[in-house]
N, C-alpha and C positions, 0 to 999 in steps of 0.2 A: 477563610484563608486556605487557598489548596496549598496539600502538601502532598506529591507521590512517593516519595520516600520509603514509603513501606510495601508499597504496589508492585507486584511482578506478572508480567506478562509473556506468556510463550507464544512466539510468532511461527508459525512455519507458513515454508512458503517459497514461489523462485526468487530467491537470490540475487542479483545485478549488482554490478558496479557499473557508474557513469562518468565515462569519461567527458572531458572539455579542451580540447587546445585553441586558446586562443590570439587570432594573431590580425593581422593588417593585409589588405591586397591592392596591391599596387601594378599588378599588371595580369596579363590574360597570357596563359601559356601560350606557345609557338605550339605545342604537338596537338593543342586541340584545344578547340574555344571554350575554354575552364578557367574560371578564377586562381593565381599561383597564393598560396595564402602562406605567407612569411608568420610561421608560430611563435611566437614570443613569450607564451606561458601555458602550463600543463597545472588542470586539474582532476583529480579522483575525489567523486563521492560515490554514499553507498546509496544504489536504486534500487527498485522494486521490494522484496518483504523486508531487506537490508534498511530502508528508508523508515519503515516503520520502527524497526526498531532502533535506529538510530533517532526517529523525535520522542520514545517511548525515553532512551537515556535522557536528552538533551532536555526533557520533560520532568528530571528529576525520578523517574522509576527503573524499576531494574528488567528487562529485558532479558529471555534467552531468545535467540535465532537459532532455530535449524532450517537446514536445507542441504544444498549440494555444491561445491565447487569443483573445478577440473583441477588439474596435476602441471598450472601457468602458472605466469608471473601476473594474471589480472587475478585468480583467484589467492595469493600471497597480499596482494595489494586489500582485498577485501579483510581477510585477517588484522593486516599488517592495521589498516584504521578502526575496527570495531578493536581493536586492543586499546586503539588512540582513545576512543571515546566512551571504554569501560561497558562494551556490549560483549555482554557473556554469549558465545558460539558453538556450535553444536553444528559444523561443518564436513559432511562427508565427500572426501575426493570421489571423484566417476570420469571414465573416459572422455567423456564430453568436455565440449572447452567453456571456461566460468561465462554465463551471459554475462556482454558487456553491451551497452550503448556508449560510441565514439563519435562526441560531438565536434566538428570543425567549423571552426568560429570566425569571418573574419569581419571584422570592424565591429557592428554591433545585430550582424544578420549569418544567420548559421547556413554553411553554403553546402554539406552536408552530413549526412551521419551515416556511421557502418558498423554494423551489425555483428556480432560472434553470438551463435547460440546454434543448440541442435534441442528441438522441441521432442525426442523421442521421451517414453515413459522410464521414468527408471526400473533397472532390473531388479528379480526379486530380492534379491539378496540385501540389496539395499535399502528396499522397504521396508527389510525383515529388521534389521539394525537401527534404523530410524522408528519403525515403530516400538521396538521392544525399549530403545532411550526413551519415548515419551510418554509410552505406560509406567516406567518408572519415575520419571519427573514430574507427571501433570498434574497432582495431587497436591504441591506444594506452591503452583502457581495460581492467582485470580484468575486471570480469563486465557482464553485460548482465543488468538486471530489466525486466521487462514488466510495468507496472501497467495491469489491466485491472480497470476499474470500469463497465464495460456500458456506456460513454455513446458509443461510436462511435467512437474513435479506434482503437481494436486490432480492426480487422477482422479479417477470414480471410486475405486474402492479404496485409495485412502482416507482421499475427504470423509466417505461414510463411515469410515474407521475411527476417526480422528472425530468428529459430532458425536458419535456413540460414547465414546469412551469420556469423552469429555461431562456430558449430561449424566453416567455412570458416577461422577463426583462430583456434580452438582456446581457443575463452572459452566459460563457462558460462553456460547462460542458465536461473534463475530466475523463478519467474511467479505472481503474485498473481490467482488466477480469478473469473472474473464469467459468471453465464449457463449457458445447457445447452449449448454447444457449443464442447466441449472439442478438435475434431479439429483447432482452430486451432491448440492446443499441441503438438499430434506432435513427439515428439524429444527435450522439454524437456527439461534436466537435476532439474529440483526447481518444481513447481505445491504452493502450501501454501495449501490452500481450509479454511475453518473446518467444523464437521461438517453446518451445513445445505447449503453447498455441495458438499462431499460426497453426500449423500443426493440432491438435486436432479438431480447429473449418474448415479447410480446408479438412478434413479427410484424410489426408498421411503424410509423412513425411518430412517437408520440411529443405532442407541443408538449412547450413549457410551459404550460398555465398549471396553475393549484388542479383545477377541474379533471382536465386529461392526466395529471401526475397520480391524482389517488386513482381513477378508476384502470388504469393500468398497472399501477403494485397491486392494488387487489388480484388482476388476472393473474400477477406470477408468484403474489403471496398463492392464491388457492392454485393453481398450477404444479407449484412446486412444494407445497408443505413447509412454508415459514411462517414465522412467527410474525417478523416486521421487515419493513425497508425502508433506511434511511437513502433518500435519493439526493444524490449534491447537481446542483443545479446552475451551474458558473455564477453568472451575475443574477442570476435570482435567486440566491443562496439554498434552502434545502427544506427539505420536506419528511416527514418521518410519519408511514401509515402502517397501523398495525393493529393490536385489541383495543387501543384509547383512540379518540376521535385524534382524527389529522392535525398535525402541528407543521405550519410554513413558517417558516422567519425568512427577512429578507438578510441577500448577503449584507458580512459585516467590511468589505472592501471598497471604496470609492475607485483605488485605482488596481487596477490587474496587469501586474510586470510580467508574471509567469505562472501558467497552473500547472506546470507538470510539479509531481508530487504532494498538490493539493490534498489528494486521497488520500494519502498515506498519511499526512497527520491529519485528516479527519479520522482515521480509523485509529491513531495511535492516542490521539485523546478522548476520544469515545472509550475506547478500553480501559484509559486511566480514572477515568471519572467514575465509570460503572464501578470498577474495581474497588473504589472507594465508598462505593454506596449511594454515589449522589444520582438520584432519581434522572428518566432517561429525558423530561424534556432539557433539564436543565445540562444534563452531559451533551445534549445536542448543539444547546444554544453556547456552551466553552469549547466545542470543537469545531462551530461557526465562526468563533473567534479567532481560533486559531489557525484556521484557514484564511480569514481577512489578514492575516500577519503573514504567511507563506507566500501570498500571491505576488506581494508589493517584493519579493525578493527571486534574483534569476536563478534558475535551475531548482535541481532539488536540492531543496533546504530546508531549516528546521527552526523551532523555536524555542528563547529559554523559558522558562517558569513566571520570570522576572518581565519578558513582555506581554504573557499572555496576563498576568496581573495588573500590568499598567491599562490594559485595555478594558478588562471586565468591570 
């Protein structure tokens, strides 16, 4: 019987909120050949390290998020739902305005999306306040995940900062990759990059065959000094190569509605299961699971306790 309950996870990472308005298009504007999309309903979820911790809650575990928001009404909106959903937060305002993704919806095809973010690095100051919070808190959490979404927050020498400190108390650190430049993760216990992130940091293209999947984590296991890489693999579900011989499962989804956010509760249940002690093939094959639950649902989304049990 899983139970998280006792499990706490410190997420950091960029931040996002994801917007949705969804609406109906019934005709083509006069100022220029664009669909007029008549909105009829507004939604807010939380995206990117937000996501994780928002399936780490809806998972039954306890969650802190840090990161950064701006000095808006979208970074209010992030607060305003992790308070919804009992996600303890460690949010620092910055100049910068809160990443958001703003998805325009009409019918049942997204006509398109717009962007708020400024990918600069955060200033010191900032780092300096973020780190000295999680020297003081990381001691009293199971695992440490790194959500890295390229937008500036997980630099180089925090990441390295952030692995260090963390293997200093003898916690795990998992990491969701973003970018070509992996040397930030040296050490990590588990980087689970999907196969074009793979390919990108291996520099060609690698299939998705079992065959080409390990002997390319190998190159960016030794490449970069990790330990493992769990690789998710859409419809061929995932793969994890590391010191024990290679473990494939196939996915656990017949149908695939939506894989954005897929990763995010692969990484949020991989962290709960370790966190508990449960051995990594078997944490692989309940976050396989709950990945085949996420897909069949649109946007990012999450899942409860209650269906990843119905499934296992």
């Amino acid at each position: 019987m899983l139970d998280f309950s006792n499990n706490k996870i410190l997420i950091v990472g960029d931040v996002m909120l994801d917007k949705y308005y969804f609406g109906k298009v019934d005709r083509i504007s006069p100022e220029a050949p664009v669909p007029i999309v008549n909105i009829q309903k507004e939604e807010s979820r939380l995206g990117g390290a937000s996501n994780v911790a928002n399936n780490i809650a809806s998972l039954g575990g306890h969650p802190l998020l840090c990161g950064v928001i701006g000095h808006d009404l979208f970074g209010k909106e992030i607060e305003r739902i992790s308070r919804q959903k009992n996600i303890e937060t460690f949010l620092l305002k910055t100049i910068s305005p809160t990443i958001t993704k703003a998805r325009i919806i009409g019918g049942k095809q997204q006509i398109v999306r717009v962007d708020y973010e400024d990918k600069s690095e955060l200033d010191s100051e900032t780092k300096k306040i973020l780190r000295d919070k999680i020297c003081q808190i990381l001691p009293s959490y199971d695992i440490l995940v790194i959500s890295d979404y390229g937008k500036g927050m997980i630099s180089e020498d925090l990441c390295s900062f952030l692995i260090r400190l963390a293997h200093k108390h003898n916690k795990k650190v998992i990491i969701d990759p973003k970018g070509k430049n992996w040397k930030k993760y040296t050490g990590a216990d588990i980087v689970t990059p999907n196969v074009k992130e793979l390919s990108d940091i291996v520099g060609y293209t690698v299939p998705n065959t079992d065959r080409a999947i390990e002997k390319a984590a190998r190159e960016a296991i030794s490449l970069n000094q990790l330990t493992a890489l769990l690789v998710t693999r859409s419809d061929k579900g995932m793969s994890l190569i590391g010191p024990i011989p290679p473990i494939h499962i196939p996915t656990h989804s017949e149908e695939v509605f939506d894989v954005s956010g897929a990763g995010d509760t692969v990484v949020a249940t991989l962290s709960l299961c370790l966190a508990q002690g449960i051995k990594i093939d078997e944490a692989m094959r309940t976050a396989n699971i709950a990945a085949g639950i996420v897909v069949k649902k649109v946007g990012t989304a999450t899942l409860s306790i209650e269906e990843l049990l119905q499934q296992k």
